[in-house]
SELUMMAR-379632 format. One line per 8 residues: number of its first residue (from 1); their letters; for each residue x, y, z of C-alpha. Coordinates in nm, 4 decimals. Example, Ala and Ser with C-alpha at 12.3 -4.5 7.8 and 13.67 -1.06 7.14 Angstrom:
BEGIN
1> AS> 1.2300,-0.4500,0.7800 ~ 1.3670,-0.1060,0.7140
//
This chain:
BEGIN
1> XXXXXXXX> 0.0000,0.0000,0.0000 ~ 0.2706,0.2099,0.0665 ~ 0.4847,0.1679,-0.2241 ~ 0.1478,0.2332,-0.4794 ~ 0.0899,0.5469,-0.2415 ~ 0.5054,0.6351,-0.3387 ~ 0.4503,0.5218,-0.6683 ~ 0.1217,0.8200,-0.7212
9> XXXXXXXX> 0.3347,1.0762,-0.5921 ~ 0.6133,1.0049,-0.8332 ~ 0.4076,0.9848,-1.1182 ~ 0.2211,1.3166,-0.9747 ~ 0.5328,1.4956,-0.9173 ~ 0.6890,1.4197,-1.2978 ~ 0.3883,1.4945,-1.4414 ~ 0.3767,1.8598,-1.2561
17> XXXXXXXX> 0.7442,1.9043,-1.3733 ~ 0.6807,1.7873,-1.7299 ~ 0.3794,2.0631,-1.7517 ~ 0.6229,2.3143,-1.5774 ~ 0.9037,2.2496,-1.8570 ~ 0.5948,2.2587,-2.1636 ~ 0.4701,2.5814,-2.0217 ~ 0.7754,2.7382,-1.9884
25> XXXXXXXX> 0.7963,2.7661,-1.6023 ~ 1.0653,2.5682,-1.4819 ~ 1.3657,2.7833,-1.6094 ~ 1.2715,3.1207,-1.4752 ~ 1.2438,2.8813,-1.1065 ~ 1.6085,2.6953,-1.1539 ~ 1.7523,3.0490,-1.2470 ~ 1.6605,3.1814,-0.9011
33> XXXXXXXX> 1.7052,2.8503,-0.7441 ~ 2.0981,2.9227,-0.8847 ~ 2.1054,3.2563,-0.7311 ~ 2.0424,3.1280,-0.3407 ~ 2.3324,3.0694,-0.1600 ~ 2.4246,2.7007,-0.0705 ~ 2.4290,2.6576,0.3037 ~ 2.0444,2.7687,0.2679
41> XXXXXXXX> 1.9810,2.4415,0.1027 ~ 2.1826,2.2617,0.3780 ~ 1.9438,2.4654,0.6346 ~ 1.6536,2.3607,0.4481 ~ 1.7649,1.9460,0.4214 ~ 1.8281,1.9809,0.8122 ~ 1.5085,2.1144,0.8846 ~ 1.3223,1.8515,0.6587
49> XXXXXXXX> 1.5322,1.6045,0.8328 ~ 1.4734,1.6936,1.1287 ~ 1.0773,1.6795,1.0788 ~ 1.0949,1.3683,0.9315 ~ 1.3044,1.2317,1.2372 ~ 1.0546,1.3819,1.4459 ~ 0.7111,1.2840,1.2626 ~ 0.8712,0.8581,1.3205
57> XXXXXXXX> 1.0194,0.9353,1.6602 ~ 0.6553,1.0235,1.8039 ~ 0.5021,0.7445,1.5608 ~ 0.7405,0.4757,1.7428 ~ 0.6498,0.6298,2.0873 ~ 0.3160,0.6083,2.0188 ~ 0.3056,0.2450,1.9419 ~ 0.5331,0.1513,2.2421
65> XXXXXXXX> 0.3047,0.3270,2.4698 ~ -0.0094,0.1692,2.2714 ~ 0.1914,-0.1726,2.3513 ~ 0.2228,-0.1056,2.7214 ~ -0.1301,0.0093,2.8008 ~ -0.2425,-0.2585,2.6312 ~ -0.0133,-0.5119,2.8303 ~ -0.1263,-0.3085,3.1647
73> XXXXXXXX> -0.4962,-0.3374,3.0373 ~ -0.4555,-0.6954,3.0076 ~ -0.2885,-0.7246,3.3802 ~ -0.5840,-0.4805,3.5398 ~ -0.8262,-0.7690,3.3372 ~ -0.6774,-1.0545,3.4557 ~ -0.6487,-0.8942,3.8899 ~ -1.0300,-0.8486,3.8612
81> XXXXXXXX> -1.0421,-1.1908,3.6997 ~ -0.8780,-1.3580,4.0159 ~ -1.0484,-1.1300,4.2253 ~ -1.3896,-1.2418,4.0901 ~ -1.3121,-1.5734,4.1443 ~ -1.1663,-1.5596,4.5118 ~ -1.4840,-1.3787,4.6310 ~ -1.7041,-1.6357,4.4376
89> XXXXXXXX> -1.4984,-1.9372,4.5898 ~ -1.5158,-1.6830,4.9721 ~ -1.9328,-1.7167,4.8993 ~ -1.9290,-2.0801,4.7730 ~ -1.5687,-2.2675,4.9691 ~ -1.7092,-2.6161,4.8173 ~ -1.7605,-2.4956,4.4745 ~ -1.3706,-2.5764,4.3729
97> X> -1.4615,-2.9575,4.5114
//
């Protein structure tokens, strides 16, 4: 699913730059894409990275803590589990026999 969703945007973005190069738009953009200087691209690639390092950081964390309330859920389930039973075999002491 991921790899279709990849593949659309590819095919999106060429076609947008194909159109931009038929109507005459993409050399007035790589003329003053020429003129910035280059540690303004390295600024830019850092803060993209950083986003992206971000955006899966939280993603990760949120799955861990999904995985641990979960486990804790599944603790909490099982105490009130026992703790049903003991008071139903405190009512009943011959129902185990």
């Amino acid at each position: 699913m991921k790899q279709a969703k990849r593949a659309l945007y590819a095919i999106a973005l060429l076609f947008l730059l194909f159109m931009m190069q038929q109507l005459g738009l993409i050399e007035p953009v790589i003329t003053k894409l020429l003129g910035i200087a280059w540690w303004v691209y390295l600024v830019i690639a850092g803060i993209l990275f950083s986003g992206y390092k971000a955006f899966t950081l939280s993603k990760q964390d949120k799955e861990i803590d999904d995985e641990w309330n979960e486990e804790q859920g599944n603790i909490f389930i099982r105490r009130m589990r026992d703790e049903k039973e003991r008071r139903r075999n405190k009512k009943h002491p011959g129902a185990m026999q």
